[in-house]
VMD Tcl script that builds the backbone (N, CA, C; Angstrom):
set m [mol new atoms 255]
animate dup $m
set s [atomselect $m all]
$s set {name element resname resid chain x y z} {
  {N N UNK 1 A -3.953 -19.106 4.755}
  {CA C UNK 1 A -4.992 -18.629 3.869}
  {C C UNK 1 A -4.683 -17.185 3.492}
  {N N UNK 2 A -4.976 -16.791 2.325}
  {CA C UNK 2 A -4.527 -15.451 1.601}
  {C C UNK 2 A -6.320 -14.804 1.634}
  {N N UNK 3 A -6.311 -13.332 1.848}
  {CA C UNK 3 A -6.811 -12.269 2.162}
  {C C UNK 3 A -7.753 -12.609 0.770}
  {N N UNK 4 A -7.999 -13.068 -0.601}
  {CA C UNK 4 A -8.524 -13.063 -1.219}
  {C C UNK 4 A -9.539 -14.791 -1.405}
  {N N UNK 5 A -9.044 -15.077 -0.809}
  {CA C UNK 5 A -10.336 -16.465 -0.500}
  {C C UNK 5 A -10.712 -16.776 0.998}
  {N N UNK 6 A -10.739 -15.256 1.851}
  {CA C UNK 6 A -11.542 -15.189 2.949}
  {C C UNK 6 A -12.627 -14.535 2.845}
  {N N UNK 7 A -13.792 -14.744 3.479}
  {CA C UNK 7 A -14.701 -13.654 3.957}
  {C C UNK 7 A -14.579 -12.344 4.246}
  {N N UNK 8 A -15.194 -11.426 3.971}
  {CA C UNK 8 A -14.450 -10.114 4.325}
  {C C UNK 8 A -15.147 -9.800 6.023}
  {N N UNK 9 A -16.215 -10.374 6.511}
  {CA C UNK 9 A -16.480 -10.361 7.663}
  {C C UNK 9 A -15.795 -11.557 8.464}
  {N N UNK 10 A -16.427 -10.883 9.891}
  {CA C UNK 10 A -15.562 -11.809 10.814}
  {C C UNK 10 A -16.327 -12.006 11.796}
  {N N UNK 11 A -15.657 -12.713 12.995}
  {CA C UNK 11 A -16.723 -12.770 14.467}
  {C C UNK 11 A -16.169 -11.970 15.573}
  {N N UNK 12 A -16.425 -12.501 16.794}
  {CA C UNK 12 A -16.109 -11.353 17.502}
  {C C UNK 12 A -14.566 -11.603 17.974}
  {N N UNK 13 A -14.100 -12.351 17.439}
  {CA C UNK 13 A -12.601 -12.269 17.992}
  {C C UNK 13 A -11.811 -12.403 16.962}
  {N N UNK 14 A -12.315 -11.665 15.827}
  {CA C UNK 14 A -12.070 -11.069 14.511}
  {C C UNK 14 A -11.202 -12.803 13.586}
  {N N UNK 15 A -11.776 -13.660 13.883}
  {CA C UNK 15 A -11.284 -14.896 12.785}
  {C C UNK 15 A -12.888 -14.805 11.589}
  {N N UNK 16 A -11.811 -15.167 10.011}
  {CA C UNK 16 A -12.527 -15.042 9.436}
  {C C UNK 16 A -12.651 -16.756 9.165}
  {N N UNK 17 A -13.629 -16.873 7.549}
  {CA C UNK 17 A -13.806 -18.341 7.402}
  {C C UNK 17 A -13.802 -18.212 5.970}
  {N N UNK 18 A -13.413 -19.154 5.772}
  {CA C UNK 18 A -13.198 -19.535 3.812}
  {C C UNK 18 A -14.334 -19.124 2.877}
  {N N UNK 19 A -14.065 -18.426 1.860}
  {CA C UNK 19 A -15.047 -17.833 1.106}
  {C C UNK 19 A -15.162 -19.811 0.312}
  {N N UNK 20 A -16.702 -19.134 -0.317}
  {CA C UNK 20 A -16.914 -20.004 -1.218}
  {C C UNK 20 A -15.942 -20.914 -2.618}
  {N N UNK 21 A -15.442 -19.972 -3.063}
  {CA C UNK 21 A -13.971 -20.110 -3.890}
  {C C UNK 21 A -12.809 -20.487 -2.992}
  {N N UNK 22 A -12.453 -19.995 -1.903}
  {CA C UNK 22 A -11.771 -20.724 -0.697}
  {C C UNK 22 A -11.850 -21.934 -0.686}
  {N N UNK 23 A -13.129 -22.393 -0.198}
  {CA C UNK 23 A -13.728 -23.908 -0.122}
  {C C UNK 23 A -13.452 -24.763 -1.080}
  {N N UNK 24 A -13.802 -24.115 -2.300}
  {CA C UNK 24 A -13.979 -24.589 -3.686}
  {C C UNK 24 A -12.278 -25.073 -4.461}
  {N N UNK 25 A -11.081 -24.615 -3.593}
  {CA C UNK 25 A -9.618 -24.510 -3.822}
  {C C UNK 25 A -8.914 -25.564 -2.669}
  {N N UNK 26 A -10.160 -26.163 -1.495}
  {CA C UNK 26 A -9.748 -27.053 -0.820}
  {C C UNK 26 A -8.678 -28.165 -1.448}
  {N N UNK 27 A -7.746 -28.453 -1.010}
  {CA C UNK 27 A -6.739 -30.288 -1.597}
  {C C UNK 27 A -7.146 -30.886 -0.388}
  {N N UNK 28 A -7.961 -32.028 -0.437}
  {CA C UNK 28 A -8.393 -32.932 0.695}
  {C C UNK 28 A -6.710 -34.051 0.621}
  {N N UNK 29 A -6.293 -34.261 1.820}
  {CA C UNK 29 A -5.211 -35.242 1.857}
  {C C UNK 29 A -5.967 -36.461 1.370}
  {N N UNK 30 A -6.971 -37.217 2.280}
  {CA C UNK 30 A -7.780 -38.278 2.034}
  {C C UNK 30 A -9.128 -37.572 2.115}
  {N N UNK 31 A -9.798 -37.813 0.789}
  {CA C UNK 31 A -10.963 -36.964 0.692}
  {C C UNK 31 A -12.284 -38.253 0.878}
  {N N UNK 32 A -13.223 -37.406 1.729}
  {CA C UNK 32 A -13.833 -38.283 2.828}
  {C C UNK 32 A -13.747 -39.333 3.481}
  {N N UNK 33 A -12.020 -39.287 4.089}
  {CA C UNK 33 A -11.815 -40.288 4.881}
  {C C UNK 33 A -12.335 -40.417 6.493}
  {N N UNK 34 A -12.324 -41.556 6.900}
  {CA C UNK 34 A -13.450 -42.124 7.887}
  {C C UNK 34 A -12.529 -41.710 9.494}
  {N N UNK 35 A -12.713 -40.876 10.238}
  {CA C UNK 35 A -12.158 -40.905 11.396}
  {C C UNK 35 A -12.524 -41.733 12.426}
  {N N UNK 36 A -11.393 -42.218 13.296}
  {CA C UNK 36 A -11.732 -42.959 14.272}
  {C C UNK 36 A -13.104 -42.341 15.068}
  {N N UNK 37 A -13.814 -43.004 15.881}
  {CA C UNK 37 A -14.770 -42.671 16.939}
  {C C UNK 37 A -13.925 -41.972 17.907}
  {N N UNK 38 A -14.569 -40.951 18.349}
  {CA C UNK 38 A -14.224 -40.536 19.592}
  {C C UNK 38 A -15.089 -41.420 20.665}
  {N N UNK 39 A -14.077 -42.148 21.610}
  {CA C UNK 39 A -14.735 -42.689 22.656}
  {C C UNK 39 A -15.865 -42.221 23.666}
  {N N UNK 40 A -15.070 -40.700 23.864}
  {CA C UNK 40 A -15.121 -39.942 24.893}
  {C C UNK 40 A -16.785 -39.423 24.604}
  {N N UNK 41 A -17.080 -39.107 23.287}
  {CA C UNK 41 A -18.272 -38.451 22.907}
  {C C UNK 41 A -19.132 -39.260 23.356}
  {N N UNK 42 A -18.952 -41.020 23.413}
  {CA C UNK 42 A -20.308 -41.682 23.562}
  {C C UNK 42 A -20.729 -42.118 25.277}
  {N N UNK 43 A -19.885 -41.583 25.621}
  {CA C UNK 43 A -20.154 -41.552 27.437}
  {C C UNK 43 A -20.705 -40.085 27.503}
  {N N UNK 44 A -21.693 -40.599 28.967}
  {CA C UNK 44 A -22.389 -39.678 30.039}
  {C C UNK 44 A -21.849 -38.952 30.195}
  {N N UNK 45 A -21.921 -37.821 30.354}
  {CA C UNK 45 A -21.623 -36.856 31.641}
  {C C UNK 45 A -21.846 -36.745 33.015}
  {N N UNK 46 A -22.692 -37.771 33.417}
  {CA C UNK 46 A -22.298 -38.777 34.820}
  {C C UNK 46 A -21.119 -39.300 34.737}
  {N N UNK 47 A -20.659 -39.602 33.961}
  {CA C UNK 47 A -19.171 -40.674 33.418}
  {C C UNK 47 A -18.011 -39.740 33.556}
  {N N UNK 48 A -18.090 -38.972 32.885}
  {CA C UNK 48 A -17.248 -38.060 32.286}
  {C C UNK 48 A -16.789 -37.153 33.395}
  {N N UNK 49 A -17.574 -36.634 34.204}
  {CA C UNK 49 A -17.620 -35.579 35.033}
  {C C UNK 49 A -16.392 -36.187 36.031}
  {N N UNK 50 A -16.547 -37.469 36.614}
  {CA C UNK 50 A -15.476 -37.789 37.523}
  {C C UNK 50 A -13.855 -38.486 36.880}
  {N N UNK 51 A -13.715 -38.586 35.535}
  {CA C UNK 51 A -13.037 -38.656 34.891}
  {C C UNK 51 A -12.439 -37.623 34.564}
  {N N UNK 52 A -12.758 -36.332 34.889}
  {CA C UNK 52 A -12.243 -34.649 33.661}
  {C C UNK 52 A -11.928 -34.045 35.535}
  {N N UNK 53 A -12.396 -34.746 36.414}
  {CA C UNK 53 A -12.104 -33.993 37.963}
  {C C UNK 53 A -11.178 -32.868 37.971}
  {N N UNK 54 A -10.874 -31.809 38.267}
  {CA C UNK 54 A -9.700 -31.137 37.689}
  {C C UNK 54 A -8.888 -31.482 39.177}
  {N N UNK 55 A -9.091 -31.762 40.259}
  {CA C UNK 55 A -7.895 -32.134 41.224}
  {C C UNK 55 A -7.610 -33.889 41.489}
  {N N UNK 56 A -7.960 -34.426 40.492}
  {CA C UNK 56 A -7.054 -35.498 40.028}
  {C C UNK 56 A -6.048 -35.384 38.997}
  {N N UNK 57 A -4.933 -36.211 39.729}
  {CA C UNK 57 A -3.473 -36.360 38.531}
  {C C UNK 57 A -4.049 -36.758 37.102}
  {N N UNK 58 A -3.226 -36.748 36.600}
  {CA C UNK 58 A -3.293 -37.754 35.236}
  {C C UNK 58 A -3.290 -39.008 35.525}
  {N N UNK 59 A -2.153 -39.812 36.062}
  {CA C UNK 59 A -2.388 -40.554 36.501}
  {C C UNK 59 A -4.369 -41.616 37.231}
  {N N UNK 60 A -4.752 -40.519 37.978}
  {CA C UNK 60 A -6.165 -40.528 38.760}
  {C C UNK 60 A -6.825 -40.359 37.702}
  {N N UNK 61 A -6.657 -39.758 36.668}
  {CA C UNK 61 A -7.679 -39.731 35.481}
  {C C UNK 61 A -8.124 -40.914 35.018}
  {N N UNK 62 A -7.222 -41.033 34.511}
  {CA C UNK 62 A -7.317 -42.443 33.727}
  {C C UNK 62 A -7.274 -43.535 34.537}
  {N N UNK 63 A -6.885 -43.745 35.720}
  {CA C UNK 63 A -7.575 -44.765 36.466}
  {C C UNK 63 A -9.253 -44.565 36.982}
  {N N UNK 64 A -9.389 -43.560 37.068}
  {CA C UNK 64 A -10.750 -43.190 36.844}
  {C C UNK 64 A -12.021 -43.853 35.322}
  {N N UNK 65 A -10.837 -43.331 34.548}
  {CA C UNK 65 A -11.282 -43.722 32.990}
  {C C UNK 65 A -11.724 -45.467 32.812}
  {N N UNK 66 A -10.985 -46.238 33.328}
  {CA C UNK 66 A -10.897 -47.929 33.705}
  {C C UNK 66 A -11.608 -48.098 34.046}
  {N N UNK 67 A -11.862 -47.453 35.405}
  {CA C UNK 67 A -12.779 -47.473 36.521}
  {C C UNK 67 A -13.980 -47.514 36.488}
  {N N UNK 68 A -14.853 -46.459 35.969}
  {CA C UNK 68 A -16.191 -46.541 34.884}
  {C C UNK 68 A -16.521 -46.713 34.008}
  {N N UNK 69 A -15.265 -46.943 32.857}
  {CA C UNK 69 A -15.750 -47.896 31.833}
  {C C UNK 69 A -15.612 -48.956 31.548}
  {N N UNK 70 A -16.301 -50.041 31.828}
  {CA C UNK 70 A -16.082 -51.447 31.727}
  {C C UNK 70 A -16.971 -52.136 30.993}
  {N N UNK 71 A -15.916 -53.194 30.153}
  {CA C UNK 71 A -16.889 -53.707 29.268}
  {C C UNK 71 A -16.570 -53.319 27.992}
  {N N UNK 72 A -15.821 -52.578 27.386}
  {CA C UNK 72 A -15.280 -51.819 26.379}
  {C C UNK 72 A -13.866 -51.822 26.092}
  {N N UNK 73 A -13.758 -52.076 24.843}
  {CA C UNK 73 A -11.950 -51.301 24.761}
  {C C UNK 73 A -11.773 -50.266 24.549}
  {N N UNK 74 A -11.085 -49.724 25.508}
  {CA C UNK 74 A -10.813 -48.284 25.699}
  {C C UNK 74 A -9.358 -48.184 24.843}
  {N N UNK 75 A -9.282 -47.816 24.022}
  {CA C UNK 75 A -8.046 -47.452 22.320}
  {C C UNK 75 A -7.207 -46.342 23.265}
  {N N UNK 76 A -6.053 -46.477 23.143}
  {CA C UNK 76 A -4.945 -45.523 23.180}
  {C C UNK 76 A -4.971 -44.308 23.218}
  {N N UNK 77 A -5.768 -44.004 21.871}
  {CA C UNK 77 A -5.883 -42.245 22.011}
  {C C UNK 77 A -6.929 -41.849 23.036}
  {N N UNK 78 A -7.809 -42.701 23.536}
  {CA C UNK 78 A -8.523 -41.848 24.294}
  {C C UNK 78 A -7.266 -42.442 25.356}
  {N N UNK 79 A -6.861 -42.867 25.948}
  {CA C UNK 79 A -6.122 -42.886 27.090}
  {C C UNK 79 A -5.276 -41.465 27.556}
  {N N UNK 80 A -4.794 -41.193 26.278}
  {CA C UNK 80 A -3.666 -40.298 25.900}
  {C C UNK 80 A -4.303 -39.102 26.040}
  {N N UNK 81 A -5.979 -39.035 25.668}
  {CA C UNK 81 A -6.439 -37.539 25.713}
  {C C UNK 81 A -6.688 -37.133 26.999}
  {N N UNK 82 A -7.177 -37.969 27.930}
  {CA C UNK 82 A -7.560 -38.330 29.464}
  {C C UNK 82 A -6.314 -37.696 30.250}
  {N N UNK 83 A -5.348 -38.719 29.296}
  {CA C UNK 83 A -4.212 -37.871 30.569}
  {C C UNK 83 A -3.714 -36.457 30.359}
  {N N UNK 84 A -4.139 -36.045 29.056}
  {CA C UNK 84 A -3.374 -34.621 28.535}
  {C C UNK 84 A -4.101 -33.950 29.223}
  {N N UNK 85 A -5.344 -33.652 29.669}
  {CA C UNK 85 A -6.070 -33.187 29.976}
  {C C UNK 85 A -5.948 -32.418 31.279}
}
mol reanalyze $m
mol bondsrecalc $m
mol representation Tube
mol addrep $m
């Protein structure tokens, strides 16, 4: 982004955000295309909490991930985000 279709203010860790004419100069690749669901968003945080454990492997994650969610297909990318994690 060029200095003339930003905001001239900022926040506190000095990033700015697209002026109106900025916005207005957007090229959408696919313009309002439909993103997958995030899995992850529609579970608990009862759920979640022993799934994100931070002293389980990756591995333990995502067997974790199996583990409490049942009943569902659990898609690839969330597998993949589980273990990056």
């Amino acid at each position: 982004m060029t200095p003339e279709i930003l905001n001239t203010s900022s926040n506190q860790d000095g990033k700015k955000t697209a002026s109106a004419i900025g916005r207005s100069r957007v090229r959408w690749l696919v313009h309002k295309g439909k993103l997958s669901e995030n899995q992850l968003l529609r579970l608990p945080s009862t759920v979640l909490r022993p799934i994100f454990d931070p002293v389980l492997s990756k591995q333990e994650r995502v067997n974790q991930l199996f583990r409490l969610v049942q009943g569902k297909i659990i898609h690839r990318r969330t597998v993949t985000t589980v273990a990056q994690q």
